[in-house]
N, C-alpha and C positions, 0 to 999 in steps of 0.2 A: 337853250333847249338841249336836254339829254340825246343823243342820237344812240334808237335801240340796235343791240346785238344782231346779227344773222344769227336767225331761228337755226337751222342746218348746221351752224357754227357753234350755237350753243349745245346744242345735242351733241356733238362731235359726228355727224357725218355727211354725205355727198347728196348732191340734189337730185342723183339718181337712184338712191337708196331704196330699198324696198317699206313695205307697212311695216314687216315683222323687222329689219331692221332695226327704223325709227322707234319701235315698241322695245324693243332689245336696250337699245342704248337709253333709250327715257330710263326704263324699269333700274340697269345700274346708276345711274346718275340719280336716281328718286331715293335708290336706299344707300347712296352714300350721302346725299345730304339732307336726308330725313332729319324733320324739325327734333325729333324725338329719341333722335339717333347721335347727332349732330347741335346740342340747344345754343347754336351763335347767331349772332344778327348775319353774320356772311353765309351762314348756311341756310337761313331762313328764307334771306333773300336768292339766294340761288335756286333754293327748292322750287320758290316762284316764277321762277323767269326760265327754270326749264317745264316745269307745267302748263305755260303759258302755251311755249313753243309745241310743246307735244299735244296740246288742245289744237292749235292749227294745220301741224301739219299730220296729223293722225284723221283730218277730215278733210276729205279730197275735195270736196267746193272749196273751202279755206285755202287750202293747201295747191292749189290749182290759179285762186285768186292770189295768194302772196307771190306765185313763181312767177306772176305777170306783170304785178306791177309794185312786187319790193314794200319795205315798209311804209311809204310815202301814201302809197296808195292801197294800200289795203287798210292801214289805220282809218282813212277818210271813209271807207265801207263799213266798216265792225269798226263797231264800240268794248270796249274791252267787256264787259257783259254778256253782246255779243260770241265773242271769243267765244269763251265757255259754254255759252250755250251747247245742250247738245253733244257736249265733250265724254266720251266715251270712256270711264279710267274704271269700269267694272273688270278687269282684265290683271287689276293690282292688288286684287284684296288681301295678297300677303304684304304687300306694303304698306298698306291703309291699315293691315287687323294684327294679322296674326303674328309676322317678324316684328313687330314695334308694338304689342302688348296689347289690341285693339283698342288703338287710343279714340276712333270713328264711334266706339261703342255702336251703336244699332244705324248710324249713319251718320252725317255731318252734325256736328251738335252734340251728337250722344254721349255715355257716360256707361262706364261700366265698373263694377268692383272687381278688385283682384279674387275677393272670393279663397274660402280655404285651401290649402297646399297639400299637396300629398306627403309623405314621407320621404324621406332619404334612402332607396336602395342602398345594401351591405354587402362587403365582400368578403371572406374568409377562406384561407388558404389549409385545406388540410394534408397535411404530406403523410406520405404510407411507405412501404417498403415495397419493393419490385413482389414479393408475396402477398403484402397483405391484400395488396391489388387482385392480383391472381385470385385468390381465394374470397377476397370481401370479407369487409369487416364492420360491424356498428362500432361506431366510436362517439362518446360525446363531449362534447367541446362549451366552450363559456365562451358568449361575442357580445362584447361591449357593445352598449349601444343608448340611445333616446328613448328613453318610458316614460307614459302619461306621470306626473307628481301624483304620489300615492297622498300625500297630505294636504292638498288644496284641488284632486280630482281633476286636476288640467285647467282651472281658470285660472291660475298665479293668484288667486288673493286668500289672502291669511285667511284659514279657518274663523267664522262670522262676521268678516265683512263682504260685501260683493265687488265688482269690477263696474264701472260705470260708463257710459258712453260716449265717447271721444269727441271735444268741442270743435276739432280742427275738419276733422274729417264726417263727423255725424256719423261714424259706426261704419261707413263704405270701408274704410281703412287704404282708401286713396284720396289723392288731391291731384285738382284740375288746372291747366291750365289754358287759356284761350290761344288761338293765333289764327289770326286774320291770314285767309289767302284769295286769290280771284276767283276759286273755288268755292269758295265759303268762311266759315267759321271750326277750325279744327282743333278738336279738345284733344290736348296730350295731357295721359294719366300717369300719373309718380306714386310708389308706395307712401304714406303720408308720414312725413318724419317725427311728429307727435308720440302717436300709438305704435308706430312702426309696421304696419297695415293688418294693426292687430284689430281697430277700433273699436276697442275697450281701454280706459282708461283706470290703474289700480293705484290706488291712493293709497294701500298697506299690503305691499308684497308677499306673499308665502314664502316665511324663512327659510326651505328648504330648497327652493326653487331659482329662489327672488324673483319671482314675479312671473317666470317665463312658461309656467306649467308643465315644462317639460324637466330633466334629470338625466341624467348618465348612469347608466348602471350594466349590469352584466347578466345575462340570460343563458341556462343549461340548458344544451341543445340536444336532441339526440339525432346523430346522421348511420342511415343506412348506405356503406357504398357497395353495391352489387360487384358481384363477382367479374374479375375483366374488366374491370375499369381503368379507361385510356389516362393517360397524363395529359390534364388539362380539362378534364371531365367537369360541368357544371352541376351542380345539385341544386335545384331553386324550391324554397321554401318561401312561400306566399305570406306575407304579413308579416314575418319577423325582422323587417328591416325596421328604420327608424320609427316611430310613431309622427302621424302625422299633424295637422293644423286640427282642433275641434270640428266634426262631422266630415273630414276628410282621410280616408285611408293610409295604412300604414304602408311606409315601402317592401320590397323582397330582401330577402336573405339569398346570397348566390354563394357554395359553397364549391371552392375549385379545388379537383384533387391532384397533386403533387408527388410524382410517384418519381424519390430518389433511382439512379443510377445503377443496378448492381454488380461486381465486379466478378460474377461468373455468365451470366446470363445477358445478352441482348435483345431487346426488345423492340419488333418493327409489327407493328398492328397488331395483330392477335397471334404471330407468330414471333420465333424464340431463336437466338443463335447462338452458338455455343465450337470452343475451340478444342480436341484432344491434342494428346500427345501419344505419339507411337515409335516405338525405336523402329528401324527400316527393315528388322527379321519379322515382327509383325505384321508389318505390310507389304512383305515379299510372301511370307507362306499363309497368311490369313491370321485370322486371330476375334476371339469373343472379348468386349471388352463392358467395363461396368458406366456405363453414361447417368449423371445427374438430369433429372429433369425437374419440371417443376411439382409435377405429380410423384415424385417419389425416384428412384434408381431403377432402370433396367437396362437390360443385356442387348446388344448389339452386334453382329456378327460381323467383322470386320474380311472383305473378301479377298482371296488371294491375287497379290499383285496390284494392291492398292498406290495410289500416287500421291505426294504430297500435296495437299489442297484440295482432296477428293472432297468432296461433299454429299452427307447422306440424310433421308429423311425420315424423321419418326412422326409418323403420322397420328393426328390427336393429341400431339403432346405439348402444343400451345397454348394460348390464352382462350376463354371461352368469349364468345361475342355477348355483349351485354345484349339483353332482351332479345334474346337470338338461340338456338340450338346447335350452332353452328361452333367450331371448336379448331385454334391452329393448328400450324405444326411445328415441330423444333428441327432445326436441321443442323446438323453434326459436321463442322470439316477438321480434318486431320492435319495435324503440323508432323512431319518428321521429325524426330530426334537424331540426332547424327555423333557418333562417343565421340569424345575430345582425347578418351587415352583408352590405351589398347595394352591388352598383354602378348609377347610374342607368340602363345597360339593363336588367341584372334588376331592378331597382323597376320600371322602365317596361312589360318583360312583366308583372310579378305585377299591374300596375292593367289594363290591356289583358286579361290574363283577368279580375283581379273582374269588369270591366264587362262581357266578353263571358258570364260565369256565371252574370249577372243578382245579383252581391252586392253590398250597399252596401258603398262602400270606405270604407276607412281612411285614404287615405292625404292631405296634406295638399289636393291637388287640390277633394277630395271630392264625387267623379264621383257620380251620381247611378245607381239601380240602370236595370239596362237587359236587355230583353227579349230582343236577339242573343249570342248563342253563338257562338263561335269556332270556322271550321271545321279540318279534317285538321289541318296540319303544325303549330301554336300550340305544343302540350308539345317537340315539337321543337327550335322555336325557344328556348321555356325551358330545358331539356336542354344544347342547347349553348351557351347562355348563363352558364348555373351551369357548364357543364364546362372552360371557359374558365380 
């Protein structure tokens, strides 16, 4: 005599465990060793002997009478029939249907066809330039793809014969198979390897196809990308994706835009960043300077006593927001320029100001710091010094 398992043991948990526990751990151990999932005699058998246990301890009279008197005595009460009776497994029906292909079909017993497929969604990468983005551009493009066979109209069979109906499968374009559990009688359903769960049977394939009604071919697209568009932007077009199974819909076209890098211009949402250059007499006495934008070049008025890494905003001169009225900005910072070589009148001004700004110099002389400041026209004099 076989001596059975602890149920609590088979589940893997404690005999203090809750419902939703016991329901937890049934539900992973059911879809890891689903008949359907799993097609070995060790997992068949497993599947049952933890369904068993979750039939009794998922009902607190069962589950109440096994904590009392262990399997000796409760087998003497319930009949394995018993057992089940009454066993609650509505709680599973992603196990029983929908994760394992409704093998239950309409209940225990049942049977259901796979039924036509829809199409394969597409993907397609369109890359732009940091403007064309900015601006929007139609472009159209060719994307390969699945079309119904123009020569045999999507049934695979040669122009005047027809397709006929599959012996293995009767036209379901599945096949069944049985297994016995304490449960019942549970039909697992397999694409039928026959027709391949086409259930049609073509005795003279359309040579263009061979058989399959469908082709590979290539389709002119026309894509509109609005103005502002992000990197990474989807475009979906409805039906252009692959063609599907007969009387089953085509998939989508998703079209993603790729908007390269540009090496003047940064881009952070709808707004723009951008670096100048300024020698340090400009940004000691001001200065109008010409900035790139993406709308075009203007003028900028640079204020006096600017700092390296100031930062300035042109307002409206960002990205416009798609489907939006709203529009960024570009913001401007300033890098110093600092000369590497000097003529002895510009050395002679930059010591004439250390001395007059009160800084100790640098420079070989090594003037000493000094208390007078240099009145009006001094940056001038440097100005047109350096502009020389």
């Amino acid at each position: 005599m076989t001596t059975k398992k602890d149920y609590y043991e088979i589940l893997g948990v404690s005999k203090d465990s809750s419902d939703d526990e016991i329901k937890k751990s049934y539900r992973k151990l059911a879809m890891q060793y689903h008949p359907d999932k799993n097609p070995t005699p060790e997992a068949e058998e497993k599947f049952k002997e933890i369904s068993e246990a979750y039939a009794v301890l998922s009902d607190s009279e069962k589950r109440s009478s096994y904590d009392k008197f262990g399997h000796a005595g409760f087998d003497s009460r319930y009949s394995e029939e018993d057992i089940f009776r009454g066993a609650d497994f509505s709680d599973f029906g992603d196990i029983f249907g929908d994760i394992f292909g409704n093998i239950f079909g309409g209940g225990f017993g049942g049977t259901r066809s796979r039924g036509p497929q829809r199409g394969a969604d597409l993907q397609y990468e369109l890359r732009l330039t940091l403007m064309e983005a900015y601006k929007g551009k139609t472009v159209e493009i060719e994307v390969p793809k699945v079309v119904t066979c123009d020569k045999c109209s999507g049934t695979g069979a040669k122009q005047g014969t027809i397709a006929k109906t599959c012996p293995e499968c009767r036209g379901s374009g599945t096949v069944s198979r049985t297994i016995q559990t304490p449960f019942g009688n549970m039909i697992s359903q397999s694409t039928c390897p026959t027709c391949h769960g086409g259930g049609k049977m073509i005795e003279t394939p359309c040579p263009k196809c061979s058989g399959k009604g469908k082709v590979r071919s290539a389709k002119k697209l026309s894509v509109a990308v609005p103005a502002g568009a992000p990197n990474g932007m989807r475009l979906r077009f409805p039906g252009e994706g692959n063609v599907g199974d007969p009387g089953a819909p085509s998939g989508d076209l998703y079209v993603v835009v790729r908007v390269a890098p540009d090496s003047y211009f940064v881009r952070e949402g709808d707004d723009v960043y951008v670096n100048i250059d300024l020698n340090f007499i400009q940004a000691a006495l001001g200065t109008e300077v010409t900035v790139r934008t993406l709308g075009g070049d203007v003028t900028m008025t640079v204020p006096e006593g600017t700092q390296n890494g100031s930062t300035f905003r042109l307002k409206g001169k960002g990205f416009p927001h798609v489907n939006s009225k709203s529009v960024g900005d570009q913001y401007v910072t300033v890098n110093l320029i600092t000369p590497d070589k000097l003529s002895e009148d510009q050395r002679k001004l930059l010591e004439d100001f250390a001395k007059s700004s009160g800084f100790e110099s640098t420079t070989k002389a090594g003037a000493k710091k000094k208390e007078k400041k240099e009145k009006g026209g001094f940056f001038k004099k440097v100005k047109e010094a350096f502009d020389e």
